[in-house]
N, C-alpha and C positions, 0 to 999 in steps of 0.2 A: 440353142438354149431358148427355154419359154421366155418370151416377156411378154408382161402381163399389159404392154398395150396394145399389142398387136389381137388379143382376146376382145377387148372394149370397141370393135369396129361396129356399124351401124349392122353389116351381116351376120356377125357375131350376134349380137344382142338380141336383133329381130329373130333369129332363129333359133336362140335360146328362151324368148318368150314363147313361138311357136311351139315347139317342141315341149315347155311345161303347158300349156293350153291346152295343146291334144293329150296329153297324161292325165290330166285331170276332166276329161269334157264329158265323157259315159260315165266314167269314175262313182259320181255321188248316185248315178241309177243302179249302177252294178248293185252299189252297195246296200243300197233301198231296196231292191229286187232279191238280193241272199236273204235279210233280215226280216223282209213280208213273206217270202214267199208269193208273191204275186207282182204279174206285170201285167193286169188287165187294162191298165191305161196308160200303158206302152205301146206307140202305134209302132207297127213289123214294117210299114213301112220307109219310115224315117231312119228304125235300126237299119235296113237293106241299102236305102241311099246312105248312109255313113257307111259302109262295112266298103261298097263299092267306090267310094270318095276316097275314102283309107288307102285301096287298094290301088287304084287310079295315081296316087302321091306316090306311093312305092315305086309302083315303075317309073315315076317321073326323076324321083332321088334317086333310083339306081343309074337310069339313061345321061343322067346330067352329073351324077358323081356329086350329089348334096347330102353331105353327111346330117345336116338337121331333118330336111324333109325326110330320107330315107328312116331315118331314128325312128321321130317322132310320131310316123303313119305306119310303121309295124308297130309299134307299141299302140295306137289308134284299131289296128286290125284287129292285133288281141284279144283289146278291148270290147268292141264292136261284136265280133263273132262270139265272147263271153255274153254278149246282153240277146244275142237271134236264140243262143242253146239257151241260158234261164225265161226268154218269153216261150220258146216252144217247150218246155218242161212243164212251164209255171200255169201255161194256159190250160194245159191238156191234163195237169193236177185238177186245176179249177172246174172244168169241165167233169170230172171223175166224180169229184164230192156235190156236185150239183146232179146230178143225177141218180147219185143213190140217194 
């Protein structure tokens, strides 16, 4: 049976913060990035070290059997590999209309 103290543990909690952290971290660029249509001052490098930080956690949540970290850094992956495809669309638009 749940009970709900056994939830309230400091592992609990912390990895329940973690876990909305990474949900929300790309989140408000994604969504600035649909809504411009531009990510020119999105550096591709910063995306590339998260997408590879992301992925780096997964295998560490899968190896260790941590159900927060493995969550919460696929869900970061997603994320991440959603913000490399709209900077490489968005730039290569930009580049389109400046040259005609």
């Amino acid at each position: 049976m749940f009970e709900l103290r056994y939830f309230f543990t400091a592992e609990n909690l912390s990895g329940t913060v973690a876990a909305i952290a990474s949900l929300i971290g790309l989140f408000p660029q994604v969504y600035k990035s649909y809504k411009t249509k531009s990510t020119v001052d999105v550096s591709m490098g910063m995306l590339i070290n998260y997408l590879v930080c992301s992925v780096a956690w997964v295998i560490y949540g899968a190896c260790t059997d941590s159900k927060f970290v493995l969550f919460s850094n696929i869900v970061g992956t997603i994320i991440s590999l959603i913000s490399v495809v709209q900077k490489r669309i968005y730039d290569r638009n930009s580049r389109r209309s400046v040259a005609l």
